[in-house]
GUBA-27703 format. One record per residue (C-alpha): z, x, y; residue number from 1; residue in three letters. Coordinates in nm, 2 decimals, m for minus. Layout:
+--------+--------+--------+-----+------+
|     pz |     px |     py |  nr | rest |
+--------+--------+--------+-----+------+
|      Z |      X |      Y | NUM |  ala |
...
+--------+--------+--------+-----+------+
//
This chain:
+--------+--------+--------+-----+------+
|     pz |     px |     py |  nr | rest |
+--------+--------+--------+-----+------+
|   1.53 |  m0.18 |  m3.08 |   1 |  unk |
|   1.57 |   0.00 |  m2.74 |   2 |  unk |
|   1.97 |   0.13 |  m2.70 |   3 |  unk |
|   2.12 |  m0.09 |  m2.45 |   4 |  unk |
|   2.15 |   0.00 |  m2.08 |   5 |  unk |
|   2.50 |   0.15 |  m2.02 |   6 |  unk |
|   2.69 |   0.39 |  m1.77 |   7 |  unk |
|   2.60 |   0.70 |  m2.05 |   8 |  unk |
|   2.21 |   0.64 |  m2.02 |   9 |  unk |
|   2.22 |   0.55 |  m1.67 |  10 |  unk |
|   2.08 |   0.26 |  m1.71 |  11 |  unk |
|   1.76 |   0.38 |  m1.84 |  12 |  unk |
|   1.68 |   0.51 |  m1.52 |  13 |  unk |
|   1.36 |   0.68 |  m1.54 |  14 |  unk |
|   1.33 |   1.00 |  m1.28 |  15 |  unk |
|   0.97 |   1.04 |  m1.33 |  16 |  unk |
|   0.93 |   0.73 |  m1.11 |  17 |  unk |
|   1.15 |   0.87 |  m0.82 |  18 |  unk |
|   0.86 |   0.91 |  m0.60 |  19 |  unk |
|   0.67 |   0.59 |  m0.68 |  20 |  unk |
|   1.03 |   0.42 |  m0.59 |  21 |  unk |
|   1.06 |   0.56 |  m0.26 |  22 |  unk |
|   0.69 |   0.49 |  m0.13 |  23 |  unk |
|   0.78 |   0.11 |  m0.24 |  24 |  unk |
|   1.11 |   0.11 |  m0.03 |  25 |  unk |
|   0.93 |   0.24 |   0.25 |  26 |  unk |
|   0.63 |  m0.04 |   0.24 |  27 |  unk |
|   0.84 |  m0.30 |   0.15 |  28 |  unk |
|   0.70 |  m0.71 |   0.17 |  29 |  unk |
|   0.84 |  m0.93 |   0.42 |  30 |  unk |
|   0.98 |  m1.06 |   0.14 |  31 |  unk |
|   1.13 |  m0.81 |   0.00 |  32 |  unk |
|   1.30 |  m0.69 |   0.35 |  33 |  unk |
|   1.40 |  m1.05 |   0.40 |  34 |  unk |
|   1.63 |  m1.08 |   0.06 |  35 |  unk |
|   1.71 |  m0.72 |   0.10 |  36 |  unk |
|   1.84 |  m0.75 |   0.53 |  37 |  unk |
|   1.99 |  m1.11 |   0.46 |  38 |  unk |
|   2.14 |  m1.13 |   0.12 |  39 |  unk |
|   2.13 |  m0.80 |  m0.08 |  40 |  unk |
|   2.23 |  m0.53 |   0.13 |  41 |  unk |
|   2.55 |  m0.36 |   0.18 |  42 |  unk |
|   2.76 |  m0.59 |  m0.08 |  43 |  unk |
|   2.63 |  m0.90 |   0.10 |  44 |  unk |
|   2.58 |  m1.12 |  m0.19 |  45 |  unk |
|   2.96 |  m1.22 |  m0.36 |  46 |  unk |
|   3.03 |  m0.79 |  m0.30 |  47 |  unk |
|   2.80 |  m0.71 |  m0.59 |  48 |  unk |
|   2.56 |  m0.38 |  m0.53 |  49 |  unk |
|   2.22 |  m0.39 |  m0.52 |  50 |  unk |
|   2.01 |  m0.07 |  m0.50 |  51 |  unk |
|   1.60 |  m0.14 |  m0.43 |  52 |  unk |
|   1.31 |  m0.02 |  m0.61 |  53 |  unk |
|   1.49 |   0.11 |  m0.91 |  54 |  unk |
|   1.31 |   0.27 |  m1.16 |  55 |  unk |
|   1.43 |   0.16 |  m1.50 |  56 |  unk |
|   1.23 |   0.26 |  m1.80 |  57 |  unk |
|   0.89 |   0.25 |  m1.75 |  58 |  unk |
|   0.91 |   0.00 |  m1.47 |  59 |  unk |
|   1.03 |  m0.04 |  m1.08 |  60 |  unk |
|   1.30 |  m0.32 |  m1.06 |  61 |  unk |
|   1.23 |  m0.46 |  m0.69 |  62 |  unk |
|   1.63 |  m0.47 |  m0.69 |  63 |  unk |
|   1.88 |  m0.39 |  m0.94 |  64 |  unk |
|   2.20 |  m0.47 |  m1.02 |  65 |  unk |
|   2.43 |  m0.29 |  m1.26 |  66 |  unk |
|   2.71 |  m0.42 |  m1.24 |  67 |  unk |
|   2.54 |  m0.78 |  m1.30 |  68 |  unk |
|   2.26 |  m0.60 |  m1.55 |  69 |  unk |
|   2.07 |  m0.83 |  m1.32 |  70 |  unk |
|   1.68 |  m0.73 |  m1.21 |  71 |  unk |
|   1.52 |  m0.93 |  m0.93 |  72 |  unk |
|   1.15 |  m0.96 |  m0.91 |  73 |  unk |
|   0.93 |  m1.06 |  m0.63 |  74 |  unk |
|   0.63 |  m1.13 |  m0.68 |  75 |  unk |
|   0.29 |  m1.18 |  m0.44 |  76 |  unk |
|   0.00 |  m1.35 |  m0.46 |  77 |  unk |
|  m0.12 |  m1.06 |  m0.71 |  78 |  unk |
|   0.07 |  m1.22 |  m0.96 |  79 |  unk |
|  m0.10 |  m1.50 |  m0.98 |  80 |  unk |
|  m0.38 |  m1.28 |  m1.19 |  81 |  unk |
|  m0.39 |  m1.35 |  m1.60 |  82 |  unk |
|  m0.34 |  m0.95 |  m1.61 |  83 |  unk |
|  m0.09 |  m0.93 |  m1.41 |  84 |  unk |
|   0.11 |  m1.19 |  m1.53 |  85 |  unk |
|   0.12 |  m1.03 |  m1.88 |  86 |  unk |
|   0.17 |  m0.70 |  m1.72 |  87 |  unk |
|   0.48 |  m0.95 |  m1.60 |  88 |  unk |
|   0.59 |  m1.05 |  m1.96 |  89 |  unk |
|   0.59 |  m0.71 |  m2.08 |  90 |  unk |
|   0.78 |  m0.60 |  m1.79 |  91 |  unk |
|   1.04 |  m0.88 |  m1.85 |  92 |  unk |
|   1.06 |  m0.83 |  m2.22 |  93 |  unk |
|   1.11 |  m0.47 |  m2.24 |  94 |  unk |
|   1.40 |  m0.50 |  m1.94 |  95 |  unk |
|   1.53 |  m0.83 |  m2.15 |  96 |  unk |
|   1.51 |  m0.62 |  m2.51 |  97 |  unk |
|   1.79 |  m0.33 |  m2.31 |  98 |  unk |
|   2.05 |  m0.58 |  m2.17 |  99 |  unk |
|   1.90 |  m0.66 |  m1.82 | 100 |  unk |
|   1.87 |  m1.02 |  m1.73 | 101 |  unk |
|   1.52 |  m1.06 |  m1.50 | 102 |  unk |
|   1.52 |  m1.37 |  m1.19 | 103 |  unk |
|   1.18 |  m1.41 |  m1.04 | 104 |  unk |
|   1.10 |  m1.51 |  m0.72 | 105 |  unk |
|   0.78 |  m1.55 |  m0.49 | 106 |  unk |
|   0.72 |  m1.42 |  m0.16 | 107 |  unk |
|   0.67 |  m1.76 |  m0.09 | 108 |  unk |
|   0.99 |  m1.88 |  m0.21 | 109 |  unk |
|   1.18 |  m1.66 |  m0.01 | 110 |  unk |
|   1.03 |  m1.66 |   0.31 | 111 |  unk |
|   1.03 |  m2.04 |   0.32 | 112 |  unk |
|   1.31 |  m2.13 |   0.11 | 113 |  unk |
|   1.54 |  m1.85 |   0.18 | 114 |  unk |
|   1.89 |  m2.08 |   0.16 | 115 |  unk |
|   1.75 |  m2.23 |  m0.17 | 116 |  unk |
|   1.67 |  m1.88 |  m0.33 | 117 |  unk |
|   2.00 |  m1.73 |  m0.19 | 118 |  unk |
|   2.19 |  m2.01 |  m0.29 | 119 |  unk |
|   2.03 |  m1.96 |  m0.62 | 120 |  unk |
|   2.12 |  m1.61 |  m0.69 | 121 |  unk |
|   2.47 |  m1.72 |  m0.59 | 122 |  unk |
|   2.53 |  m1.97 |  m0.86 | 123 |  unk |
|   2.38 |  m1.74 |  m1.09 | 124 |  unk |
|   2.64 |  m1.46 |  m1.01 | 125 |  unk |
|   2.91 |  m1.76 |  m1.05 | 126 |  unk |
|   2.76 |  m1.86 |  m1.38 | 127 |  unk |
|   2.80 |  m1.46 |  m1.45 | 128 |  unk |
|   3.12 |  m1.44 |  m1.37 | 129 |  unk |
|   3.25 |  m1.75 |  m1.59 | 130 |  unk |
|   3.07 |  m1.60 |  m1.92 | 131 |  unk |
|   3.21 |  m1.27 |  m1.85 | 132 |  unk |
|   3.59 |  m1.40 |  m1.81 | 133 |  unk |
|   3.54 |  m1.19 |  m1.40 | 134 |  unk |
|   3.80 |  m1.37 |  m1.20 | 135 |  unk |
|   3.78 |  m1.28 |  m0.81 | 136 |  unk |
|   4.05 |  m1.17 |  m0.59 | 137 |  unk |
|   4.07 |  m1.51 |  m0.42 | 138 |  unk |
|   4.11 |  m1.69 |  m0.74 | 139 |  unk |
|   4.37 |  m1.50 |  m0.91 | 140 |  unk |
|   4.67 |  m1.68 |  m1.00 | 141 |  unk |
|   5.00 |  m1.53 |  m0.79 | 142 |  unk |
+--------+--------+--------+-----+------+
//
């Protein structure tokens, strides 16, 4: 078993895919610049930081979460392939086995459901929150 991602291992970030990581963020889908402009940037979503095209492992996580251990995928019309898809499962499995949980989206999804997949992510964070015992400012008892 893989030592769980933590602040001590970085989060299994991986620097030999520092390049790779920034070529992504600079030829990003309209997807991906869609969830990242509307929901994800700057704190947007419920305050939470997202970084984008993290390597972790042997993998890029489209966007990352650490304080979550939350990895959001979005995937194209390339993943509709057999090999892909498995290159998917492994993906999702090895990011599962260190402590990460892994939401997937299409392109699709979010450039014509956007609300839906937002509003998604959002229930998920509260869902987060109330396993975790994290009680926001708002909601603390005087």
């Amino acid at each position: 078993m893989k030592t769980p991602a933590s602040p001590s291992n970085n989060w299994h970030y991986n620097k030999d895919l520092k390049l790779r990581a920034r070529e992504l963020r600079k030829h990003s889908t309209k997807a991906e610049i869609c969830l990242w402009s509307f929901v994800l940037k700057g704190g947007w979503l419920m305050g939470y930081e997202f970084l984008r095209q993290r390597p972790v492992l042997n993998y890029i996580a489209d966007f990352f979460c650490k304080d979550l251990m939350l990895i959001i995928e979005l995937d194209g019309l390339i993943h509709e392939f057999d090999e892909i898809q498995v290159r998917d499962t492994q993906k999702q499995q090895a990011l599962e086995a260190v402590g990460f949980t892994v939401l997937r989206f299409s392109n699709w999804e979010v450039l014509h459901r956007f609300d839906e997949v937002a509003e998604d992510l959002r229930v998920w964070i509260v869902e987060f929150e109330k396993r975790n015992g994290i009680v926001r400012e708002a909601e603390k008892k005087v």
